[in-house]
N, C-alpha and C positions, 0 to 999 in steps of 0.2 A: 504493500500500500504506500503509495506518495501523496499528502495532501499538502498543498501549494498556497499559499495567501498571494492570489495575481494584484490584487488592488484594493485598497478602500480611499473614503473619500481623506479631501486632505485640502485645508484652507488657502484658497488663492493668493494669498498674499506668499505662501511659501511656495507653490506653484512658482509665481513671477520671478522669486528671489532663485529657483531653480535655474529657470530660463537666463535669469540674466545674466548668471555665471556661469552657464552650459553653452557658449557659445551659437545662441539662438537655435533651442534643442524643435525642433520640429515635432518631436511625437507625444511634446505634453499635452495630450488628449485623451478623451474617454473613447475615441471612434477607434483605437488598437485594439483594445478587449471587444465592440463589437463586431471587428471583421475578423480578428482570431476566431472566437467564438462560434462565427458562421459557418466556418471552414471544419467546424468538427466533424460534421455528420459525412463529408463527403473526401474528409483528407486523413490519412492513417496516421501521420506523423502524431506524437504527443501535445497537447495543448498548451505549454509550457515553449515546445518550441516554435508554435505557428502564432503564439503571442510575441517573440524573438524577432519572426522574422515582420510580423505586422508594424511592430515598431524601427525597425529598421529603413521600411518602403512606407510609409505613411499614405503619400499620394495613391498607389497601389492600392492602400487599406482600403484610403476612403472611395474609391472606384467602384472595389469590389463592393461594399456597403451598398452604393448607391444603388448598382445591376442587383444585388440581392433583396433589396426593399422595392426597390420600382417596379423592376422588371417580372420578376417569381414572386411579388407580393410576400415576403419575409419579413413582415413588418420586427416581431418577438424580438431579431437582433440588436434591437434599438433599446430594449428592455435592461441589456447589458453596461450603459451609459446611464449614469445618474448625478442628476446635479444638484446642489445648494441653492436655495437663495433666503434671502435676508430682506422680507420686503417692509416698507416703513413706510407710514404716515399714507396707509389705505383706509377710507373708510369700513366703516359697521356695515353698510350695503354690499361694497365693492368685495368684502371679505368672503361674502355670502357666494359669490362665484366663484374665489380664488378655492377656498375650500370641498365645492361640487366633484372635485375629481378623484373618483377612489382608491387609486393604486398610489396615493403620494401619503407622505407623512406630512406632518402640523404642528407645530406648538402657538398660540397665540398670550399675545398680552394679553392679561388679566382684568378682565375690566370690575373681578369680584374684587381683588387681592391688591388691585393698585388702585391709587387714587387719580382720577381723570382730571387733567387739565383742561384747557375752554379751547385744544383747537378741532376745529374741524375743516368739511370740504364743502367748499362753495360749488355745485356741479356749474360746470363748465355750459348746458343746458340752457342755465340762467343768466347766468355773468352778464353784466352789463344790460340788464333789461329792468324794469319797475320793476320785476319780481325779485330782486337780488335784495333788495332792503326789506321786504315782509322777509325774506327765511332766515338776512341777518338778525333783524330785530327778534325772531321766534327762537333760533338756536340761541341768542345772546339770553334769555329772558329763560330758558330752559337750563341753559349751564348756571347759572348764577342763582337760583333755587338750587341747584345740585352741590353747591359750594355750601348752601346754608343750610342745607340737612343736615351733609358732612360735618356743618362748623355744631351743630347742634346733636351730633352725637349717634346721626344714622349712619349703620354701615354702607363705607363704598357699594357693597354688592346689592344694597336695598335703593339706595340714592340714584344710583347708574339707570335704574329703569325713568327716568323725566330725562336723558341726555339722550340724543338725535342718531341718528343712522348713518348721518355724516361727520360723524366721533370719529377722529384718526386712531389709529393702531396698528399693532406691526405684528406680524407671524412670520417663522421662521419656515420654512419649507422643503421638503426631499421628494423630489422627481426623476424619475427616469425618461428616457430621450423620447421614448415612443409618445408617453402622456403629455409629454413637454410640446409634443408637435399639435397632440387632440387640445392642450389649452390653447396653443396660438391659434390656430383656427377658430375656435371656438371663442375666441377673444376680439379678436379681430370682427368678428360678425355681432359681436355685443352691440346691444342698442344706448348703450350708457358708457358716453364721451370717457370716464374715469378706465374700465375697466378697455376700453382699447386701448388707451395712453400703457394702463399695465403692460398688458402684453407685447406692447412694440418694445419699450424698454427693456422686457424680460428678453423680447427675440435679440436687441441687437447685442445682448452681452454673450450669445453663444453662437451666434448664426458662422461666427469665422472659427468656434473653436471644435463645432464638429456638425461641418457643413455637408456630410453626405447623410447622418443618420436623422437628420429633420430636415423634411422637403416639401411636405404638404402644409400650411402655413397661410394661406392666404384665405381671406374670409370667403366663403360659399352660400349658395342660394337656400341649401338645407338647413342652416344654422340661422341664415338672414329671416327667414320669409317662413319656417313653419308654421312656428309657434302664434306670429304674426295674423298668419291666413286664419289658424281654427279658431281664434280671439275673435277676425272678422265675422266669420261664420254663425258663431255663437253668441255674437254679439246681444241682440234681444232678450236670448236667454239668460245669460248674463245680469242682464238690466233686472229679474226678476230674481235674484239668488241674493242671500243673506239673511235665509229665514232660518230658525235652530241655530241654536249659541251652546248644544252641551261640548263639553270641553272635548271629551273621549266617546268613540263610537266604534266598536267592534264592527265596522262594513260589511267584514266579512270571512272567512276562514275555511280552511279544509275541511270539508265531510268526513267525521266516522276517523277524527281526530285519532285518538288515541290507540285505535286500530292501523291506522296505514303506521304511527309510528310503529309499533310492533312489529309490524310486519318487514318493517325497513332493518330490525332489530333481527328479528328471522333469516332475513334474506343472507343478511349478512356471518351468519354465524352457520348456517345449514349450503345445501346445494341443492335446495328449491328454488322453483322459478315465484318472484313474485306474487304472483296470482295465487300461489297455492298458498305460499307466508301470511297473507291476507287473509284465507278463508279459515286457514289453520288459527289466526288470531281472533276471529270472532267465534271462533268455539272454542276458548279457552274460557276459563274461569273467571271472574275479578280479581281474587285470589293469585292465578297464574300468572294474568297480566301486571301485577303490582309488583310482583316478584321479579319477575324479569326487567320491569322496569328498571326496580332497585337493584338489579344486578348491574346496569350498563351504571348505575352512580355507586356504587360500593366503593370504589376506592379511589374516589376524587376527593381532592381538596376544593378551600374555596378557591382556589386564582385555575382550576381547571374547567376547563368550555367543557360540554356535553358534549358524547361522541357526536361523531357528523352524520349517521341519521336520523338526527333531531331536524335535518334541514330539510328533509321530505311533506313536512307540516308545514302552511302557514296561516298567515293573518294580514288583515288590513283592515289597519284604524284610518279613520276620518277624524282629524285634531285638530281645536284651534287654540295656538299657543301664542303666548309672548314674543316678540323680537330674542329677547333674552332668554326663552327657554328654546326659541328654535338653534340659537348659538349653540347651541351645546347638545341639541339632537343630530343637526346636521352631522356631527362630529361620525354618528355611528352610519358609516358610506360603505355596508357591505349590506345594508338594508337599501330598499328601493324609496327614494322618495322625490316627493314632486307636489309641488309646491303654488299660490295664488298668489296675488301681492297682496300687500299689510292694505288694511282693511279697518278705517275710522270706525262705520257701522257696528263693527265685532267688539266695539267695547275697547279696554284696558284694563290690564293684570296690575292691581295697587297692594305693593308690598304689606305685610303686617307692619313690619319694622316704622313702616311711611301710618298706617293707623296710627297704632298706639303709641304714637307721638302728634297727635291731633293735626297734622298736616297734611291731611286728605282730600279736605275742599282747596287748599293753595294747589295742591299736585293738582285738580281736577280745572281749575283755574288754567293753570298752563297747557293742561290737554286738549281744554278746550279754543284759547291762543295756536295751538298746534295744528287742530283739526281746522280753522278757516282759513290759515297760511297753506296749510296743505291742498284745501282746495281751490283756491286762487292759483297756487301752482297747475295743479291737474290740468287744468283748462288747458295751457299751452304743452303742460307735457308731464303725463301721468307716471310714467317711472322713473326723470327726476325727482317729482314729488315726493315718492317716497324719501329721499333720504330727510328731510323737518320731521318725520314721526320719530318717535321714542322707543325704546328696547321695551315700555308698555303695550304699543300696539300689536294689535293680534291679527293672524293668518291664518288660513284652513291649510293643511298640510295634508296629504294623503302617503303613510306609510307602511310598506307590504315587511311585515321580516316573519322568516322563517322561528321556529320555536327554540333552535341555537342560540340565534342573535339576541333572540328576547331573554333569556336567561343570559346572555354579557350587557345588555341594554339595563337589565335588574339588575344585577351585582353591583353592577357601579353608579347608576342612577338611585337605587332607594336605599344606596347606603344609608348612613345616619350623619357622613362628611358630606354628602353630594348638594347643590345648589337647590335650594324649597321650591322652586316651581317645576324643574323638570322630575325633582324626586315625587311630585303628588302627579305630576301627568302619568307616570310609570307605574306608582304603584294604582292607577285604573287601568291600567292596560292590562299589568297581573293580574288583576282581580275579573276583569272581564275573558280572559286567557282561562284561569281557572275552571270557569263558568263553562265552557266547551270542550276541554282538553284537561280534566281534571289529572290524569295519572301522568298526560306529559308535562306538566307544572308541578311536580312532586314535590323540585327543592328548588326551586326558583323563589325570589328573597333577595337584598340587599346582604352582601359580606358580611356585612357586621352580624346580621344572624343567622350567617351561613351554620355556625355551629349547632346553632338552638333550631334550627329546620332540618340540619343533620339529624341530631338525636332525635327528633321529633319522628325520624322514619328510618330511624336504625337502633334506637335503645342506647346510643354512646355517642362520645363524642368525635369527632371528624381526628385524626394526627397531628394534623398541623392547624392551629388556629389563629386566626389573623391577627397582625400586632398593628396598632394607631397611636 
């Protein structure tokens, strides 16, 4: 056995200082590992040496890159390239797209844990129109209530719901070259001036340093004009939606739940087809079935996911959440979700922390400051508008996840650390999960009583149990 460490990432500034004393090295690039990489499946040589010689012929590399992506559709090689970025002073909106893409990782400022300054973004949309003084006076008049909660002793994470959408903030980012290409396109075709400006900046900082493995880049009529046309389409229909305000709605879910898991349980452990796993599980017992359940969790901890097929079940909620609690649902992008714009009509999430310190009707003051700014904006242009709404305002959210994801979407959501508005939107989502799929919700629970939902269906307690 030879196991090889070919690459990991490594900050640009030591990159440069390579180059500048390597006599202008031509193969500091991520495109060597993906045209070595390409070359596995059809060259016998070791990988180790067709990374050698990738780095040696760079031009060559990136050639071959280009003929294996354009030409044979090889997109995956590009999957072997992964970049950094450092992106800053993006709005609360603008974030809501950079984060849509799921094969990347994320860290963002805290807008619980840190204290917000007054800047924001003026959309470009506006700039220099009568409308540019209603959204400065509304964001100014929004942030400066949000200075005086704070000064009065509310938490940042409770005060932050009255600050705007075009609240700056910066996330740290890791991508790989293939997604790097579906953002710039799909950025590029963005309807909001901020979030094309992104992506151009983002394309010119890599487009020379590995110009064969991202090619497709330019905005398209699919990304321009869909979503655009069914808006048209449905437009009247539209005009009549906004009726029902429950927070949580099970939509809808797998038939005969708890059975197809089984069976997926069967499949996997026998040399039955399907079909037979299936019928074999509805003539088992309760009994039998709870057993076997509790066999695929016997010897997990909390920080372990439920085998994968738990992923053969799903669900889909109809949600209307917070700006702020959608921040942090968005986070879980191995769920399907899909989304409406923030929505005056649908009310506003008002902290307790904002109650019971009698500053409810000031909060609702500014909301309602917030809501006439916003629709003076509309008129000229509705999805600038959004960014004057608040981490208050609400959206319908439509999310599908399999019964995996919902037990990682619980553990970490209905913790007893996790943020109070997405830990109660969660624990109805368990509770309505429950309700249809009783035996595949067995330990599904926040971490913190991963232990005591253990014992609860095994007589002891779990191995390892979580430390805070």
């Amino acid at each position: 056995m030879q196991i090889i460490l070919a690459g990991y990432n490594v900050d640009t500034e030591v990159l440069e200082e390579l180059k500048a004393n390597s006599n202008s090295r031509q193969d500091v690039t991520p495109e060597t590992l993906s045209a070595s990489y390409a070359r596995i499946s059809r060259d016998p040589r070791p990988i180790n040496e067709l990374r050698k010689i990738a780095r040696q012929e760079v031009e060559k590399a990136r050639k071959s890159n280009s003929a294996i992506i354009f030409k044979m559709g090889h997109h995956s090689i590009a999957e072997h390239a992964v970049f950094n970025f450092d992106l800053l002073e993006v709005s609360r909106l603008a974030m809501e797209e950079i984060e849509k893409f799921r094969l990347c990782a994320y860290t963002e400022k805290s807008q619980r844990y840190q204290k917000l300054e007054d800047n924001y973004l003026i959309p470009e949309e506006i700039k220099g129109s009568d409308l540019e003084k209603v959204f400065v006076d509304t964001i100014n008049k929004q942030n400066a209530f949000y200075q005086e909660m704070v000064g009065k002793g509310i938490e940042p994470e409770d005060a932050r719901y009255i600050t705007s959408l075009a609240t700056l903030g910066q996330v740290g980012q890791t991508i790989n070259a293939r997604n790097l290409e579906f953002l710039f396109r799909r950025f590029a075709s963005n309807p909001l001036a901020e979030v094309r400006q992104i992506g151009s900046q983002m394309y010119k900082l890599v487009e020379k340093i590995a110009p064969s493995i991202i090619l497709f880049t330019q905005a398209n009529e699919f990304d321009e004009k869909t979503y655009l046309e069914l808006r048209t389409k449905n437009g009247e229909l539209g005009k009549k939606s906004g009726k029902g305000k429950e927070e949580v709605v099970l939509a809808d879910s797998s038939k005969d739940a708890d059975n197809k898991l089984l069976a997926a349980l069967l499949h996997s452990s026998t040399n039955l087809p399907y079909k037979k796993c299936l019928s074999k599980a509805k003539k088992m017992t309760e009994l039998e079935k709870k057993e076997l359940i509790k066999t695929s969790f016997k010897y997990a901890e909390f920080y372990d996911r439920p085998l994968r097929e738990f992923e053969y079940v799903d669900l889909t909620y109809d949600l209307i959440v917070s700006a702020a609690c959608f921040g942090q649902l968005k986070r879980h992008r191995m769920a399907t979700i899909t989304v409406q714009p923030y929505e005056p009509k649908l009310g506003v999430t008002i902290p307790d922390g904002v109650k019971k310190t009698g500053m409810e009707d000031q909060f609702n003051q500014i909301i309602n400051i917030t809501n006439k700014a916003f629709a003076k904006i509309a008129i000229k242009n509705s999805l600038a508008a959004q960014y004057v709404l608040t981490n208050a305002h609400r959206r319908r959210v439509l999310i599908k996840t399999n019964t995996r994801e919902l037990y990682h979407i619980s553990r970490l959501r209905e913790d007893k650390h996790a943020q109070w508005d997405i830990q109660q939107i969660s624990v109805k989502m368990t509770e309505l999960a429950k309700e249809v799929m009783p035996l595949s919700m067995m330990l599904i629970g926040g971490k913190d009583r991963y232990p005591e939902i253990f014992e609860s269906v095994f007589g002891k307690k779990p191995r390892v149990l979580p430390e805070f």
